[in-house]
C-alpha positions as CSV (number, residue, x, y, z in Angstrom):
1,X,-132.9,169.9,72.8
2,X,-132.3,171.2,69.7
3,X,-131.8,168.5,66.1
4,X,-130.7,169.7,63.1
5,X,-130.1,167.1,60.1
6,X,-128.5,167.6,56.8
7,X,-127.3,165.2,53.6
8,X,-124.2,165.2,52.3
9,X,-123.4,163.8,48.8
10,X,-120.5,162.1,50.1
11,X,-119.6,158.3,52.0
12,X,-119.5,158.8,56.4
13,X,-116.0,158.7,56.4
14,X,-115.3,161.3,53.9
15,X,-118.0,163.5,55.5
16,X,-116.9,162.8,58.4
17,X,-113.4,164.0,57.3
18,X,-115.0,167.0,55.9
19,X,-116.5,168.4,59.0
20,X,-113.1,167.4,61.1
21,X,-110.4,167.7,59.1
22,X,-111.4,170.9,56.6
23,X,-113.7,172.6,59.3
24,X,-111.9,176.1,58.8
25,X,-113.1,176.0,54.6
26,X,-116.7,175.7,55.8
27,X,-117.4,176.8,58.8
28,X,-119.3,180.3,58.3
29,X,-117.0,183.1,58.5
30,X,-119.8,185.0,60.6
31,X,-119.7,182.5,62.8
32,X,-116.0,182.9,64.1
33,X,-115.4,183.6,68.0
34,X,-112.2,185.4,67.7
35,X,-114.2,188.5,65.4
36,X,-111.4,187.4,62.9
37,X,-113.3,185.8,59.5
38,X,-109.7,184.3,58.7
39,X,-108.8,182.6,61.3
40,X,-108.4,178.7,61.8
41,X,-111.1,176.4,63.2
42,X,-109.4,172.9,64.4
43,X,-111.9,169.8,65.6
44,X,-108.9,167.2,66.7
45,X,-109.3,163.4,67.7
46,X,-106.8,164.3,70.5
47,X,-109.9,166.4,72.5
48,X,-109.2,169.9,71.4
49,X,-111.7,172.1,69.6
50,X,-110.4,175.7,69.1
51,X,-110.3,179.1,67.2
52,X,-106.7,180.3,66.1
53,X,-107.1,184.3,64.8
54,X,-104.4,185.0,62.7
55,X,-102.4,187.0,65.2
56,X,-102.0,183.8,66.9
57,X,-105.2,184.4,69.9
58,X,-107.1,181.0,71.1
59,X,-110.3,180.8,71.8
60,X,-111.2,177.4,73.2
61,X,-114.5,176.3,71.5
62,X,-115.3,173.2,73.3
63,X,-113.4,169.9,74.4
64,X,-114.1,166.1,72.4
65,X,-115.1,163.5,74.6
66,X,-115.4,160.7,72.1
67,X,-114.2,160.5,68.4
68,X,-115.5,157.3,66.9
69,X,-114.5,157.6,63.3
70,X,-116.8,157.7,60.9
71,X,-119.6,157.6,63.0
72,X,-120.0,160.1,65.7
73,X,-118.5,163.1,67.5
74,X,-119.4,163.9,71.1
75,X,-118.6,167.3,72.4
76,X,-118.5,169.5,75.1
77,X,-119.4,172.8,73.8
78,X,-118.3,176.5,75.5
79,X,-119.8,178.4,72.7
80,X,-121.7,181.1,74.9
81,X,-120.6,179.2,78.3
82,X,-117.8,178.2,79.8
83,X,-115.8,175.4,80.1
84,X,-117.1,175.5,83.6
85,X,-120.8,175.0,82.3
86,X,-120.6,173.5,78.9
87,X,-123.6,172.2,76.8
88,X,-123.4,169.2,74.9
89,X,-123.2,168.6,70.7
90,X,-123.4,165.4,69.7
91,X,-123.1,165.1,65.6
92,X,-123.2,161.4,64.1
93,X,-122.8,160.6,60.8
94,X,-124.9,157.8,59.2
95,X,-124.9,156.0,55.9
96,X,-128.2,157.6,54.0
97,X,-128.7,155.4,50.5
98,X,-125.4,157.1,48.3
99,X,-125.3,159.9,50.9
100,X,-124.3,160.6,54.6
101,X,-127.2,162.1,56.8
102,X,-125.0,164.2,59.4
103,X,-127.1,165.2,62.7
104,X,-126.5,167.7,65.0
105,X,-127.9,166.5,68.7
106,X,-127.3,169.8,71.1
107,X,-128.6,170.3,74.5
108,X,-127.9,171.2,78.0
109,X,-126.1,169.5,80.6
110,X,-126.8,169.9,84.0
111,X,-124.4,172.3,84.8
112,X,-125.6,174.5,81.8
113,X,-129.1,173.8,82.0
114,X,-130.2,177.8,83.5
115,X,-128.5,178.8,80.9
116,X,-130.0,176.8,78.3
117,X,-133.7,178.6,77.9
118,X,-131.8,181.9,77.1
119,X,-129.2,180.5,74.7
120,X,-131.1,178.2,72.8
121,X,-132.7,180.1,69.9
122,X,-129.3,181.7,69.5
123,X,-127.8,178.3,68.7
124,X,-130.8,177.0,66.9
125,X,-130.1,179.7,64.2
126,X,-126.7,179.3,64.4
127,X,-126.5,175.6,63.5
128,X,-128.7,176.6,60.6
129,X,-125.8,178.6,59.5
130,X,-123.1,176.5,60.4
131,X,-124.7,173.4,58.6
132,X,-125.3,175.3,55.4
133,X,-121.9,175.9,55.1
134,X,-121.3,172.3,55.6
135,X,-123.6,171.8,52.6
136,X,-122.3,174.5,50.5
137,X,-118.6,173.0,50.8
138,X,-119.8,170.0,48.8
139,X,-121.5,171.8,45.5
């Protein structure tokens, strides 16, 4: 299981809105599935989570199972799977004094579990990039 925490200068709901809503400003151009750094990330309430590059190619990037606004996002996650063997990302957002402490919760399910051991480290780093950028888009 891998936790990653960082604090955000900013209420839940408007860090909240950040990470959903402006995903594509922050979200590390390295880190981009398609191999294109412009294209568009979208994280939407109606379940999708997907890559656009900008000659239009999709890359599904996972699949929302719950959306409880401003609190929590719970995601299946095909980064380095499959929709057929997903892992689980579970980020909640949670009042922290005049801040927002946003965790990232990510781990195998059981249909992605033999795949977890090898992929882990690889998405341990990559949250560590992914949530700097988070930070970095409020400075």
């Amino acid at each position: 299981m891998i936790v990653k925490s960082v604090v955000l200068p900013l209420s839940a709901a408007a860090a909240f809105q950040l990470f959903t809503q402006k995903i594509s400003q922050w979200w590390p151009a390295d880190r981009r599935h398609s191999q294109d750094p412009t294209s568009e990330i979208f994280l939407l309430e109606s379940g999708r989570f997907y890559e656009r590059s900008g000659d239009g190619r999709e890359v599904e990037l996972g699949h929302v199972r719950s959306w409880d606004f401003p609190s929590r996002i719970l995601l299946d996650f095909f980064i380095a799977t499959s929709p057929e063997q997903p892992t689980q990302v579970e980020i909640t957002f949670a009042t922290l004094g005049r801040g927002t402490e946003v965790t990232v919760v990510h781990g195998p399910k059981p249909s992605s579990e033999a795949l977890w051991t090898q992929r882990a480290p690889r998405y341990e780093r990559s949250w560590d990039a992914v949530l700097a950028g988070l930070v970095q888009a409020t400075a």
